[in-house]
PyMOL CGO cylinders between C-alpha atoms (Angstrom):
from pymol import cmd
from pymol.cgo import CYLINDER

trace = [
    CYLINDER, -14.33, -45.60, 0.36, -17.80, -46.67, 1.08, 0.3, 1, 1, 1, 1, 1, 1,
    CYLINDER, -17.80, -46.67, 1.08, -20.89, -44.54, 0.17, 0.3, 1, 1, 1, 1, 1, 1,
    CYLINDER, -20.89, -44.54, 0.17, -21.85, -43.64, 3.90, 0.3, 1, 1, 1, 1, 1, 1,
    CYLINDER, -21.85, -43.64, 3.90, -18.11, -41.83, 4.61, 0.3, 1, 1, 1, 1, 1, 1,
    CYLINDER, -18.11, -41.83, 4.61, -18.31, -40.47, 0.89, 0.3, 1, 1, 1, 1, 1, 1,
    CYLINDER, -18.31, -40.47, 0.89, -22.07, -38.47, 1.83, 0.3, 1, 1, 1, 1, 1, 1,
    CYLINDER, -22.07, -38.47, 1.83, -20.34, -37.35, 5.03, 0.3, 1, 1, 1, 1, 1, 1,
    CYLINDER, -20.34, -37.35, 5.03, -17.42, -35.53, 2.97, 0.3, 1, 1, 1, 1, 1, 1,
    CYLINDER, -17.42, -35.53, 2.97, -19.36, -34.03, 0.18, 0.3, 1, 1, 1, 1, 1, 1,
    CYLINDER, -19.36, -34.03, 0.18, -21.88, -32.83, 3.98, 0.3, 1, 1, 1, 1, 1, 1,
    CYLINDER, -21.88, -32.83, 3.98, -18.83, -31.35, 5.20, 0.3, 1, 1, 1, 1, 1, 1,
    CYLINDER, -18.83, -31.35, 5.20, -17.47, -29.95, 1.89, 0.3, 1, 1, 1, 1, 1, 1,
    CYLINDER, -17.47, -29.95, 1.89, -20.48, -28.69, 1.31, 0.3, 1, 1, 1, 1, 1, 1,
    CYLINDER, -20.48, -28.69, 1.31, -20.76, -26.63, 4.96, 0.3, 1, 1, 1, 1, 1, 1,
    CYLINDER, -20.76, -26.63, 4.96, -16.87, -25.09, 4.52, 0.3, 1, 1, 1, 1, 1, 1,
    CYLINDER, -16.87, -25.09, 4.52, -17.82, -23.87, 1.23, 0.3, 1, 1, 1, 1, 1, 1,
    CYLINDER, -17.82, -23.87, 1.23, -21.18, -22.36, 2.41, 0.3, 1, 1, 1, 1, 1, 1,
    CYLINDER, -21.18, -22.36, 2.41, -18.86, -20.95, 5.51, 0.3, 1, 1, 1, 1, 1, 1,
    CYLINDER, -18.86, -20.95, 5.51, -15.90, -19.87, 3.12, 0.3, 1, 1, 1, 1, 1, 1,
    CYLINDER, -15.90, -19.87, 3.12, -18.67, -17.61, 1.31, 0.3, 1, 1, 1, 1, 1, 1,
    CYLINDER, -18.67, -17.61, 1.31, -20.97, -16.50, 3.96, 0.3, 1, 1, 1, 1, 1, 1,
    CYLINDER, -20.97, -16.50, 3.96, -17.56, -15.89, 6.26, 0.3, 1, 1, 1, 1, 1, 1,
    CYLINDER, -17.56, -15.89, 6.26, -17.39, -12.20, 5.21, 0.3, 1, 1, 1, 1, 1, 1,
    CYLINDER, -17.39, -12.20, 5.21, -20.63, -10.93, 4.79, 0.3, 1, 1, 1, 1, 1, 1,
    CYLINDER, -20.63, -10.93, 4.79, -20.69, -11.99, 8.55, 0.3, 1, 1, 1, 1, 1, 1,
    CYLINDER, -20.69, -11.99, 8.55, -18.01, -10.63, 9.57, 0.3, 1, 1, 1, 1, 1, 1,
    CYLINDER, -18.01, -10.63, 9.57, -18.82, -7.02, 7.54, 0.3, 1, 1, 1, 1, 1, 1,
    CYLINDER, -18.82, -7.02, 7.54, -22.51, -7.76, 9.40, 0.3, 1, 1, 1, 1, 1, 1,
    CYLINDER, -22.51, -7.76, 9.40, -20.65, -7.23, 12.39, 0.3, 1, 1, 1, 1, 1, 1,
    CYLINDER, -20.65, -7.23, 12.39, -17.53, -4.80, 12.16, 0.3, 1, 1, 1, 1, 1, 1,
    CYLINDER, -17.53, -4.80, 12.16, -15.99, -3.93, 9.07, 0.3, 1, 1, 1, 1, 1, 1,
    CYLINDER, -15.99, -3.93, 9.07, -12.85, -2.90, 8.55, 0.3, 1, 1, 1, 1, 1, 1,
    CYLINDER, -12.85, -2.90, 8.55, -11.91, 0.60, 8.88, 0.3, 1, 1, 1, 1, 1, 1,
    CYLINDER, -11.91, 0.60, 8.88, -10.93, 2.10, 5.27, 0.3, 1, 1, 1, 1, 1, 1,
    CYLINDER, -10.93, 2.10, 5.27, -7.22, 1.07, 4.62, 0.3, 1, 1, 1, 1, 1, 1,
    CYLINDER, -7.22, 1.07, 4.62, -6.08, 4.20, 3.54, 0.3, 1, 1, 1, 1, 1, 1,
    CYLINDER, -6.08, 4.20, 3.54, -5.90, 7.45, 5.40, 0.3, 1, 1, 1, 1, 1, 1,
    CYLINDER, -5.90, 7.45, 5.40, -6.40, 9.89, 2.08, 0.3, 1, 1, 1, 1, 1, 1,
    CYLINDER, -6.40, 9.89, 2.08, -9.84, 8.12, 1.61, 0.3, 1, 1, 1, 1, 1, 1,
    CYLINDER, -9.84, 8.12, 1.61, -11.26, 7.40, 5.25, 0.3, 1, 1, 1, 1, 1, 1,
    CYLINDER, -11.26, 7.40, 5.25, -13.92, 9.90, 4.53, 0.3, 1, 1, 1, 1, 1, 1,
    CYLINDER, -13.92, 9.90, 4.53, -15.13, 12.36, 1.90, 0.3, 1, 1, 1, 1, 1, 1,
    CYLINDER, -15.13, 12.36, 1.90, -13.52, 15.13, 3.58, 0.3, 1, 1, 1, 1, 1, 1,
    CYLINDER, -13.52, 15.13, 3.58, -10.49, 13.21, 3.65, 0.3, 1, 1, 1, 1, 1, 1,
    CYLINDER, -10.49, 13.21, 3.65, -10.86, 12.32, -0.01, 0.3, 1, 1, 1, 1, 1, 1,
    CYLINDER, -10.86, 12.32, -0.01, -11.64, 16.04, -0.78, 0.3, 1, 1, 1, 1, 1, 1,
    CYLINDER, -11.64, 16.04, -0.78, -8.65, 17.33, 0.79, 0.3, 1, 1, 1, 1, 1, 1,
    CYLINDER, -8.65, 17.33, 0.79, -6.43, 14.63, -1.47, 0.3, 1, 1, 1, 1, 1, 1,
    CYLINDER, -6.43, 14.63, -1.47, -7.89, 16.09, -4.37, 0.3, 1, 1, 1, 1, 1, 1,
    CYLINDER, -7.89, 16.09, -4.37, -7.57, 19.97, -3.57, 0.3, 1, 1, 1, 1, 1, 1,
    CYLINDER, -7.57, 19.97, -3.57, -4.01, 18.99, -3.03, 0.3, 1, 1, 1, 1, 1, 1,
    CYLINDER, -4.01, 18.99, -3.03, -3.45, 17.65, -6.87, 0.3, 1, 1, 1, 1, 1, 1,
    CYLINDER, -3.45, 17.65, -6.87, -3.28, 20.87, -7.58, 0.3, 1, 1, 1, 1, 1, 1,
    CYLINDER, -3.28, 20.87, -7.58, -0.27, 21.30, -5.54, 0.3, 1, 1, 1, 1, 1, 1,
    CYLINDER, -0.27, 21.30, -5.54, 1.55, 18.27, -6.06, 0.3, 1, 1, 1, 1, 1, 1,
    CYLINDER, 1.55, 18.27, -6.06, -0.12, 15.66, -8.61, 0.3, 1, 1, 1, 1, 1, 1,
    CYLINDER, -0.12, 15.66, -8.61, 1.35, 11.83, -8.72, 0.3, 1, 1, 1, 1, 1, 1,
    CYLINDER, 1.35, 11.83, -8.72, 2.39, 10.27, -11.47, 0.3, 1, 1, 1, 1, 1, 1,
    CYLINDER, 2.39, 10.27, -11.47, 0.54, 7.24, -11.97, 0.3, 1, 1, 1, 1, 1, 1,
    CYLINDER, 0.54, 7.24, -11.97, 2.50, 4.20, -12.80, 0.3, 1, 1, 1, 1, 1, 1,
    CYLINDER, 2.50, 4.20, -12.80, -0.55, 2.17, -14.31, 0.3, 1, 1, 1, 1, 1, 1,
    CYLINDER, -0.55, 2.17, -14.31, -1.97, 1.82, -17.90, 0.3, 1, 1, 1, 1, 1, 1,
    CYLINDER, -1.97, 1.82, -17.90, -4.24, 5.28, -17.05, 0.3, 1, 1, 1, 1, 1, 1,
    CYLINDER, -4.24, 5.28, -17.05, -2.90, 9.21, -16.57, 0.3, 1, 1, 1, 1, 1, 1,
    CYLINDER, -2.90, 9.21, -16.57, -4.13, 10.73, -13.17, 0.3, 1, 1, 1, 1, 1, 1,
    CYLINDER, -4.13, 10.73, -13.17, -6.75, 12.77, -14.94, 0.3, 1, 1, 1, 1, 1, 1,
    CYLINDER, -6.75, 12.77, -14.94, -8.12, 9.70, -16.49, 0.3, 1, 1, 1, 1, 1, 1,
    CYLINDER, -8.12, 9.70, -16.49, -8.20, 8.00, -13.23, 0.3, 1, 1, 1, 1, 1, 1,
    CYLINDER, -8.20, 8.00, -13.23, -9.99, 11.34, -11.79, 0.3, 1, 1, 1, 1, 1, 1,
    CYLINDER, -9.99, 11.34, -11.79, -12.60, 10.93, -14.67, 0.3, 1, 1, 1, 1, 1, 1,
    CYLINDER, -12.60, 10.93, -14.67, -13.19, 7.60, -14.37, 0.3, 1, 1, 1, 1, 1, 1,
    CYLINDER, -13.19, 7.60, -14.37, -13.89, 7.64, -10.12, 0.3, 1, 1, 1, 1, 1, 1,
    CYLINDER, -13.89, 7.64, -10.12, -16.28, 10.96, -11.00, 0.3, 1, 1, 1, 1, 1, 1,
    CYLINDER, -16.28, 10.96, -11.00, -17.82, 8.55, -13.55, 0.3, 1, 1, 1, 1, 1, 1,
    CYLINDER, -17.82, 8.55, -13.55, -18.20, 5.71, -11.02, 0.3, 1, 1, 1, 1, 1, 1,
    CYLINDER, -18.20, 5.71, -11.02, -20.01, 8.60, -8.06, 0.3, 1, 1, 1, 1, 1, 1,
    CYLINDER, -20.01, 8.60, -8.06, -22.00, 10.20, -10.89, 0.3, 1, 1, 1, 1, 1, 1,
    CYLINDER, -22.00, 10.20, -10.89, -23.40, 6.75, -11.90, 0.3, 1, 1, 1, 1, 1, 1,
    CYLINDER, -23.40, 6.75, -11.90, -24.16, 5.80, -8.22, 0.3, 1, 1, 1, 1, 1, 1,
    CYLINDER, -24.16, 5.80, -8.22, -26.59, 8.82, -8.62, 0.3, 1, 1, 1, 1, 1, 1,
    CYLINDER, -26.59, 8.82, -8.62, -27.65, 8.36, -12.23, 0.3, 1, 1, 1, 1, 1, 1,
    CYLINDER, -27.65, 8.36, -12.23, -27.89, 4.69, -12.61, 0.3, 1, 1, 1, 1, 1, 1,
    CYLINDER, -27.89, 4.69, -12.61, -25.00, 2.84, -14.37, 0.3, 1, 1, 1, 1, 1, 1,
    CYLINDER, -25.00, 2.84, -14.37, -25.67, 2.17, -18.60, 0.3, 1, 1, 1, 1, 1, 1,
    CYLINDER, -25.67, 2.17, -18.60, -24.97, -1.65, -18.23, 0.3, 1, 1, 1, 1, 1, 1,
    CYLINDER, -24.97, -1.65, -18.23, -25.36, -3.53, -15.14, 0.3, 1, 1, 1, 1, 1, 1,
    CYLINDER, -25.36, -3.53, -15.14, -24.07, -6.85, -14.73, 0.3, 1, 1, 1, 1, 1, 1,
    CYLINDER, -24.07, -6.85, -14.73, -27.39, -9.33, -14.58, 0.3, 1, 1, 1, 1, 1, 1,
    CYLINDER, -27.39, -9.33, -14.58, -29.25, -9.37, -11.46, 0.3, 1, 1, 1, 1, 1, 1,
    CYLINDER, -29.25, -9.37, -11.46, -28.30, -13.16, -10.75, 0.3, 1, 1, 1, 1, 1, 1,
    CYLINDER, -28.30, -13.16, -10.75, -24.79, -12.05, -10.89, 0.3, 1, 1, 1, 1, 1, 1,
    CYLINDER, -24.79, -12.05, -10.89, -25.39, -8.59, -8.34, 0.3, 1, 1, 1, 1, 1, 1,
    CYLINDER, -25.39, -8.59, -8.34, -27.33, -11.04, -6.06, 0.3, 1, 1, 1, 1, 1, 1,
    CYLINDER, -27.33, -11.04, -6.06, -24.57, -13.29, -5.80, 0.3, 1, 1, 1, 1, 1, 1,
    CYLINDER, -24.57, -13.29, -5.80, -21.16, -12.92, -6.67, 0.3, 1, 1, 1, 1, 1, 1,
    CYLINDER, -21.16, -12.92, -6.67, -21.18, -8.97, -6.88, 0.3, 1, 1, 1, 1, 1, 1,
    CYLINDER, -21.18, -8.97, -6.88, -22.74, -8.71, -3.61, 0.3, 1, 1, 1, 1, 1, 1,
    CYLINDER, -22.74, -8.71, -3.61, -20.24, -11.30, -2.07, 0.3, 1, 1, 1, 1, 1, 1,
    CYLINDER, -20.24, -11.30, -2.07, -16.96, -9.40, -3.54, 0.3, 1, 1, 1, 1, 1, 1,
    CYLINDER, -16.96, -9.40, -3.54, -18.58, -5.72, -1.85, 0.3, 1, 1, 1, 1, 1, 1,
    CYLINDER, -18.58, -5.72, -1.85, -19.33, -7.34, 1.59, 0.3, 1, 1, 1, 1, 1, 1,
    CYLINDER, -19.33, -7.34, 1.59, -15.52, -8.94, 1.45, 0.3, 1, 1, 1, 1, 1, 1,
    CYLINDER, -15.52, -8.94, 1.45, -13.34, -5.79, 0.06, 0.3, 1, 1, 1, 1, 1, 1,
    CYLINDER, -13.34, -5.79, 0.06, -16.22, -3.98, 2.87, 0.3, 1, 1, 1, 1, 1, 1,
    CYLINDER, -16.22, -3.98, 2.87, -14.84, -6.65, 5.87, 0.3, 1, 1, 1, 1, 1, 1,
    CYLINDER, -14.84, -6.65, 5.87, -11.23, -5.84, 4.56, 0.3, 1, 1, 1, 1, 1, 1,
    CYLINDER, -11.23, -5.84, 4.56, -11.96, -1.83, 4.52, 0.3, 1, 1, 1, 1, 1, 1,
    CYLINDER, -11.96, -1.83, 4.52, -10.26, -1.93, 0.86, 0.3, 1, 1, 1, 1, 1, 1,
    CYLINDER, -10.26, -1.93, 0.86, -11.21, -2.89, -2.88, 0.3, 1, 1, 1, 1, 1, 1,
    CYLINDER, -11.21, -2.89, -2.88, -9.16, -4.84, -5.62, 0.3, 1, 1, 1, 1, 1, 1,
    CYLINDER, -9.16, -4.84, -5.62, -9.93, -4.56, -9.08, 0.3, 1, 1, 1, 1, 1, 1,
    CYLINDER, -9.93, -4.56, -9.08, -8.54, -4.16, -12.74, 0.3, 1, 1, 1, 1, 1, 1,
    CYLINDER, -8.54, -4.16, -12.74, -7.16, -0.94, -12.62, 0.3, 1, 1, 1, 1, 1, 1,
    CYLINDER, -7.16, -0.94, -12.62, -7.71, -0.19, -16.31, 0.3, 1, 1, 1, 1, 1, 1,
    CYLINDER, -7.71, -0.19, -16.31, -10.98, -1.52, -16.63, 0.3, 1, 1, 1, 1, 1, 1,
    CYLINDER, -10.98, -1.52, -16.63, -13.77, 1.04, -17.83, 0.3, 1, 1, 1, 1, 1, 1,
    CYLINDER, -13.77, 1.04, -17.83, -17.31, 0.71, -16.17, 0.3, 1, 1, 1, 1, 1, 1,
    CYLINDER, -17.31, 0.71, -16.17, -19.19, -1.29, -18.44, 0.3, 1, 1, 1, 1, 1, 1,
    CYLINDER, -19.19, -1.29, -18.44, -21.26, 0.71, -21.05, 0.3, 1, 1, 1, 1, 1, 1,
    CYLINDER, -21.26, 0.71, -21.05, -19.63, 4.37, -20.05, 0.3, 1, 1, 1, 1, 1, 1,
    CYLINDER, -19.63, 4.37, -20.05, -17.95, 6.40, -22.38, 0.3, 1, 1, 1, 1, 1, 1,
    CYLINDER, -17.95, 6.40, -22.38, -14.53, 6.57, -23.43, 0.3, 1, 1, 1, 1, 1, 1,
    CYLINDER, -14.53, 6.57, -23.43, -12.08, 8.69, -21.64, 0.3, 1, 1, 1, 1, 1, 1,
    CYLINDER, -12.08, 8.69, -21.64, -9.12, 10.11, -23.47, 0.3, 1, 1, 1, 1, 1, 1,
    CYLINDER, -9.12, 10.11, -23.47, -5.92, 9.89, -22.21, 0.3, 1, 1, 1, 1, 1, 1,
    CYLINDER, -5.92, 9.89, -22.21, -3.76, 13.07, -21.30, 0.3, 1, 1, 1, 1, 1, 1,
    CYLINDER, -3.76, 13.07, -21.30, -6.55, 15.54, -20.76, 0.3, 1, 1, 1, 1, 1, 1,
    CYLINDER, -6.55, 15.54, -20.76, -5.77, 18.37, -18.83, 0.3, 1, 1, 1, 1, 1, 1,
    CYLINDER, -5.77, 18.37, -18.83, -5.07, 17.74, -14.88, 0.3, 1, 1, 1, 1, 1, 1,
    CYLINDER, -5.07, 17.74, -14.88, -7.48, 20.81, -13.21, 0.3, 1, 1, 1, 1, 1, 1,
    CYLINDER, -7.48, 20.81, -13.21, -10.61, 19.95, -14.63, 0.3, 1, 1, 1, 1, 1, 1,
    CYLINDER, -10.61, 19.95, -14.63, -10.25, 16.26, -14.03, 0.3, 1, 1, 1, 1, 1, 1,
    CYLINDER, -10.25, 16.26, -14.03, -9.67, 17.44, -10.54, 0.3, 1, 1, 1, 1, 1, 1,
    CYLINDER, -9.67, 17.44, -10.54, -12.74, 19.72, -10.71, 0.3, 1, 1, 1, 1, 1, 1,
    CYLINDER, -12.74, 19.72, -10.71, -14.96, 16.59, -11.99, 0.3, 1, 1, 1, 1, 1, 1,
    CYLINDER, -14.96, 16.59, -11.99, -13.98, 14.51, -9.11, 0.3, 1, 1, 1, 1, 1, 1,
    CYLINDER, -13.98, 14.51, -9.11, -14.88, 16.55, -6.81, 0.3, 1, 1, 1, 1, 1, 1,
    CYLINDER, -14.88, 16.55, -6.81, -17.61, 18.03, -8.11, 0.3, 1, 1, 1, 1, 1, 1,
    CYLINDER, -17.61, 18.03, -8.11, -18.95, 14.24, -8.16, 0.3, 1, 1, 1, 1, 1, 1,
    CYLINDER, -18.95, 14.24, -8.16, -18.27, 13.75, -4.74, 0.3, 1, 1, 1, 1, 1, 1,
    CYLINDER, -18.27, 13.75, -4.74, -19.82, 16.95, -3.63, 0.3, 1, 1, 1, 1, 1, 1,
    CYLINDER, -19.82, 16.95, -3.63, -22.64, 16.18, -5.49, 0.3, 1, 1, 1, 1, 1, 1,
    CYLINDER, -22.64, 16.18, -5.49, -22.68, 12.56, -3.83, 0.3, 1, 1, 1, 1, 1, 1,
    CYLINDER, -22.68, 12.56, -3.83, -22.30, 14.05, -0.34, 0.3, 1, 1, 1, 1, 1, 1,
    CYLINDER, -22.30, 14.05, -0.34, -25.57, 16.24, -1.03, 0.3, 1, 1, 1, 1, 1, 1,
    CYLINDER, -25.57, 16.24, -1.03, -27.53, 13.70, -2.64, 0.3, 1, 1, 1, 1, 1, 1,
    CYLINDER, -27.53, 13.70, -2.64, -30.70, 12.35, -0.07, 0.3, 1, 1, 1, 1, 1, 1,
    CYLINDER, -30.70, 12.35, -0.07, -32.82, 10.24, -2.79, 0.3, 1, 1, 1, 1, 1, 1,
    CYLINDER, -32.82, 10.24, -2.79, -32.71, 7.21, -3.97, 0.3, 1, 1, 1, 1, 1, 1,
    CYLINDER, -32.71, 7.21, -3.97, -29.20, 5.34, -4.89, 0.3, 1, 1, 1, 1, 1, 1,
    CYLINDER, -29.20, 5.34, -4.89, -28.64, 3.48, -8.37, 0.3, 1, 1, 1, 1, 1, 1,
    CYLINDER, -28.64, 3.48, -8.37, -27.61, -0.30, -7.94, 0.3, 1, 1, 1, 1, 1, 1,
    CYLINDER, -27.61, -0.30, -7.94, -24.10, -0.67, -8.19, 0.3, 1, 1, 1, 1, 1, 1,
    CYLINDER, -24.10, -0.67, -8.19, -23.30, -3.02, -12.14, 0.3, 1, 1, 1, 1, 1, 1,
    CYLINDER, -23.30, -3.02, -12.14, -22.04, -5.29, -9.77, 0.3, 1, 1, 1, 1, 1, 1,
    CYLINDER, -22.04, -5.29, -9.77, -22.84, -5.30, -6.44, 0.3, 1, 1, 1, 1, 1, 1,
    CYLINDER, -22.84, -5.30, -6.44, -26.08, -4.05, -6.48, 0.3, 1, 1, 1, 1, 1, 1,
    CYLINDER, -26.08, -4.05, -6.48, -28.03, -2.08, -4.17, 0.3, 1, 1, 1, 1, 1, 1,
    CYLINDER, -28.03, -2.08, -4.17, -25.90, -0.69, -1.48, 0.3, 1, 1, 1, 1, 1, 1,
    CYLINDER, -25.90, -0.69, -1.48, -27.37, 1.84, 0.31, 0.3, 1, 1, 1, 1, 1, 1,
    CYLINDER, -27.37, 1.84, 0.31, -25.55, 5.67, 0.94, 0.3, 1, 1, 1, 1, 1, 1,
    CYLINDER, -25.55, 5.67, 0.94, -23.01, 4.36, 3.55, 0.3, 1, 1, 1, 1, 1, 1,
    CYLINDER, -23.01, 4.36, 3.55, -22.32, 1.45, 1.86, 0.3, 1, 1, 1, 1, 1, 1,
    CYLINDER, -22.32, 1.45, 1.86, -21.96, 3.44, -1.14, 0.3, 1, 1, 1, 1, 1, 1,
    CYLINDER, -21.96, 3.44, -1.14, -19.32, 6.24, 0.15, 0.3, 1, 1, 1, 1, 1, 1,
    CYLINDER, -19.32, 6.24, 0.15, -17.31, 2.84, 1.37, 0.3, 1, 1, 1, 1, 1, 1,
    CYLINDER, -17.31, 2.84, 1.37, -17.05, 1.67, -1.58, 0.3, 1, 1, 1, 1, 1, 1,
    CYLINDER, -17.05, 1.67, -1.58, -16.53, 5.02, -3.55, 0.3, 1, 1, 1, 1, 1, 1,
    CYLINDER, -16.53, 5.02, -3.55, -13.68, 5.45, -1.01, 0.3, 1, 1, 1, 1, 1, 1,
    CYLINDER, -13.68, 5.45, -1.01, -11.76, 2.06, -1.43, 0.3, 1, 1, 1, 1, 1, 1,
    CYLINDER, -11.76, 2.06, -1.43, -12.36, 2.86, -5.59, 0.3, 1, 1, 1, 1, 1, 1,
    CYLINDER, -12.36, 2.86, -5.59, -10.51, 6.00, -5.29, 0.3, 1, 1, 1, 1, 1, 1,
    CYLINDER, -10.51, 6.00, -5.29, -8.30, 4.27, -2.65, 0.3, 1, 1, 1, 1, 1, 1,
    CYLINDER, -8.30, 4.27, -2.65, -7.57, 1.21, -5.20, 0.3, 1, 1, 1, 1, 1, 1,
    CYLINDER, -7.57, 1.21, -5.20, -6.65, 3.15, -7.92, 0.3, 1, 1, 1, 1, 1, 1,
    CYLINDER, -6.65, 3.15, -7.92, -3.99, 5.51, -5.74, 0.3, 1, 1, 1, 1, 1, 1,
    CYLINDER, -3.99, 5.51, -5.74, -1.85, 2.15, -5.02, 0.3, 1, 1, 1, 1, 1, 1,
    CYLINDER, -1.85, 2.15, -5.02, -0.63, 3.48, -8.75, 0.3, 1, 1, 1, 1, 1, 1,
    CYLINDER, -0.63, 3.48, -8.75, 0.39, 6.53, -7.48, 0.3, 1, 1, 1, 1, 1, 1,
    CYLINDER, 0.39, 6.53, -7.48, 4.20, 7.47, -7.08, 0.3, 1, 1, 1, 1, 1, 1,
]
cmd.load_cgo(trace, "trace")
């Protein structure tokens, strides 16, 4: 292969790699994805999911209890408030953080290790009592809902601003009920 048809193919390697990544922060630019799931399309939605633990919890098939779970989303909303205690570096936010937000935005759900802490926040024990776990996740929400200042960057995908943030609250709480049964 000569050097002239090699330049072309690293050229066009180089522009489907550039499109690969930029494809879905276009595409949530222009219409994202409505939320996947129906209990979390909104915060009243999410609100009425919760209020109705208290009739009929799940039992969650993953490595967490549902009040751990509950704890651990209230931790995530608080934190959007309060400013999370270790933040990946900005280079990383900038870049990859902000890349995997605008695709799970495009997609109108989140993946993620569902037994992961947030970095830095502290420990929660499992098989705490169910109601106030409820009680903290909503409380967190409510408080969310109400909240008109400033936003703390996301650890990972940076600043997102109080839209963005409810999305991606949403698709947390969302992501973590595909344990549910």
């Amino acid at each position: 292969m000569n050097a002239e048809r090699r330049s072309t193919l690293r050229r066009i390697g180089l522009v489907v790699g550039v499109g690969a990544f930029a494809a879905p922060l276009v595409v949530n630019a222009v219409h994202p994805a409505g939320l996947a799931s129906a209990r979390f399309a909104s915060i009243d939605d999410a609100l009425k999911t919760l209020e109705q633990l208290r009739v009929e919890a799940p039992r969650m098939t993953g490595a967490w209890d549902l009040p751990h779970v509950l704890h651990h989303t209230a931790q995530s909303i608080e934190y959007s408030i309060n400013g999370f205690p270790e933040p990946k570096p900005a280079w990383f936010r900038a870049t990859l953080g902000s890349y995997a937000f605008a695709l799970f935005n495009a997609r109108g759900q989140m993946t993620h290790s569902l037994s992961e802490p947030i970095p830095g926040a502290h420990d929660i024990a499992q098989g705490q009592p169910l109601g106030p776990a409820i009680d903290h996740a909503i409380a967190a929400l409510q408080a969310f809902e109400r909240h008109d200042g400033a936003l703390a960057p996301h650890f990972a995908y940076g600043a997102l601003d109080k839209p963005a943030y409810t999305r991606a609250h949403l698709m947390h709480l969302a992501n973590h009920w595909a344990e549910a049964a």
